[in-house]
C-alpha positions as CSV (number, residue, x, y, z in Angstrom):
1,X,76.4,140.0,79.1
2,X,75.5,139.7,75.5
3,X,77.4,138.2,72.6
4,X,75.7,139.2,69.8
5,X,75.1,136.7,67.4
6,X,73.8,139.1,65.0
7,X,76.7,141.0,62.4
8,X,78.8,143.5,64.8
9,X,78.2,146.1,61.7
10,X,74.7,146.5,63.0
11,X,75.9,147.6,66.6
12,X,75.9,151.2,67.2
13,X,78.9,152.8,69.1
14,X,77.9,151.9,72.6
15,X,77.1,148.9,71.3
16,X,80.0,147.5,69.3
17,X,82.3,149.1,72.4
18,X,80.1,147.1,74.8
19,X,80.4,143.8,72.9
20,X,84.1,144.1,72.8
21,X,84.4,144.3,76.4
22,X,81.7,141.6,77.1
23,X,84.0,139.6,74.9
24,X,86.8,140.1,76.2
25,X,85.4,139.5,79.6
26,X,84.1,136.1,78.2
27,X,87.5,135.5,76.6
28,X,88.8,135.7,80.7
29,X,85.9,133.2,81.9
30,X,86.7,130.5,79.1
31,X,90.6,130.8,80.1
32,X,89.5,130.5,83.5
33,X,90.4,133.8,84.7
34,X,87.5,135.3,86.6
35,X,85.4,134.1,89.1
36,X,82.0,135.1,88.2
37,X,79.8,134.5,84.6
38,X,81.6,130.9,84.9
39,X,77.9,129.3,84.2
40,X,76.6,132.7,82.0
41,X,74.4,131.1,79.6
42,X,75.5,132.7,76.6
43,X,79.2,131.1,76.8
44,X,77.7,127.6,76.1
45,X,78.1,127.5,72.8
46,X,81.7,128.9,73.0
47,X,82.3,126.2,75.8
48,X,81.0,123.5,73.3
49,X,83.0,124.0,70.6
50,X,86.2,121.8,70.2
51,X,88.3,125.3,71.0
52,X,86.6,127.3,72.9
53,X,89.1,130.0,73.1
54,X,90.3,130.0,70.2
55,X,86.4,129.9,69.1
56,X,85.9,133.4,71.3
57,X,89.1,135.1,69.3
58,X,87.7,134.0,66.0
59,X,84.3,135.7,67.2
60,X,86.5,138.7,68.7
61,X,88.3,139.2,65.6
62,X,85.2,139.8,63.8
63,X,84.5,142.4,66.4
64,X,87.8,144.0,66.1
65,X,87.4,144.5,62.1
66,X,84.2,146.4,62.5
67,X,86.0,148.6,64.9
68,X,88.7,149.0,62.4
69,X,86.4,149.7,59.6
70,X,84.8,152.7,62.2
71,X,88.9,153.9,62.9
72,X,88.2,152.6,66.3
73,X,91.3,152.0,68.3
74,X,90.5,148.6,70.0
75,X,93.2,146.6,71.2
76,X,93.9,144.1,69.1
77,X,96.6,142.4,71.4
78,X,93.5,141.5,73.5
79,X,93.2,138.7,71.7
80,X,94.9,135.5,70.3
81,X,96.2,135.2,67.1
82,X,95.1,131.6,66.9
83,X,91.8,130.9,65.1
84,X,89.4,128.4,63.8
85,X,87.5,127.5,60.8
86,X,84.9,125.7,63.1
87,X,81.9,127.4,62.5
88,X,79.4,127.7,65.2
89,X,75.2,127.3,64.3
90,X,73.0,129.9,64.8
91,X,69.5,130.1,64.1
92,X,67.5,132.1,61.5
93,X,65.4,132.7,64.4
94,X,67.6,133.7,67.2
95,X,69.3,136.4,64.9
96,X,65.5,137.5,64.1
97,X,65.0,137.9,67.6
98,X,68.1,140.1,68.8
99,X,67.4,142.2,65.7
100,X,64.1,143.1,67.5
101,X,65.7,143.6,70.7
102,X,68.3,145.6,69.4
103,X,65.8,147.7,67.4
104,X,64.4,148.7,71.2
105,X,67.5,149.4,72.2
106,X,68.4,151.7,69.4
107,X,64.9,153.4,69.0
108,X,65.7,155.4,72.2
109,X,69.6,155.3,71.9
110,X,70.7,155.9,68.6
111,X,67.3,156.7,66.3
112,X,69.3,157.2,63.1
113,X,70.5,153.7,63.0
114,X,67.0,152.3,64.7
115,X,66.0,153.7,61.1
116,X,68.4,152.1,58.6
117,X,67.3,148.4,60.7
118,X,64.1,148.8,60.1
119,X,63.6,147.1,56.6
120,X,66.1,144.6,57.9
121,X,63.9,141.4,58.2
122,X,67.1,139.0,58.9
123,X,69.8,140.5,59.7
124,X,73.9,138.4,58.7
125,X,75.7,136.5,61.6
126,X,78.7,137.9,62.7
127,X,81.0,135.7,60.5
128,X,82.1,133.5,63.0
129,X,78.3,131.9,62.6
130,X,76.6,130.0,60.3
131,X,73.0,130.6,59.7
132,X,70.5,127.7,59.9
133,X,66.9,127.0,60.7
134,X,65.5,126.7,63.4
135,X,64.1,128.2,67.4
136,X,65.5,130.8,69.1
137,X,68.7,129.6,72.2
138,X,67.5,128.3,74.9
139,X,68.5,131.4,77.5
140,X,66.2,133.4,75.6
141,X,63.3,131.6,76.5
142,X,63.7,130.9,79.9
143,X,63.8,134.7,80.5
């Protein structure tokens, strides 16, 4: 699972459809509806926000533009209509660092795109973030 903290408008097509249904599968672990991912390292800082849910459909919304800017058809009943203004931190550096690793993805996967990241040196948060300094999330270095 990934949750891109990076802007979805960076995501290629496998990639933006791939984040909505990681989403929406994290939406189902914070609502306690699945079984596995419970203790998936990338829904801690969901879990620690004062709404978590409502934290993951503020994030998923964000997703859902970007789909609707591409005239993708995602399912917008997926998720809640209640949001939050409770931004959640993210580093400078983490978004530094899955802007590399999406570069490798798309290098191989979708070169025109690899291509227009490339002068990209740090790239926006999706909107449900708020940039600061500092090191990369803890699940990334313990890799």
């Amino acid at each position: 699972m990934r949750l891109w903290s990076l802007h979805p408008k960076y995501l290629d097509s496998k990639g933006l459809v791939a984040l909505w249904r990681e989403g929406l599968l994290a939406r189902k672990v914070l609502l306690g509806e699945t079984i596995g991912y419970k203790n998936h390292p990338q829904l801690l800082r969901f879990k620690k926000h004062k709404y978590p849910v409502k934290a993951m459909d503020t994030y998923l919304f964000n997703v859902y533009t970007e789909s609707k800017h591409r005239n993708y058809n995602f399912n917008r009943s997926k998720i809640g209509n209640k949001f939050t203004e409770e931004l959640i931190d993210v580093s400078e550096n983490q978004l530094i660092y899955e802007l590399e690793h999406l570069r490798l993805k798309l290098k191989t996967r979708d070169h025109g795109i690899y291509l227009k990241l490339r002068d990209i040196t740090v790239p926006d948060p999706n909107p449900f973030f708020k940039k600061v300094e500092g090191d990369m999330e803890i699940w990334e270095i313990q890799k």
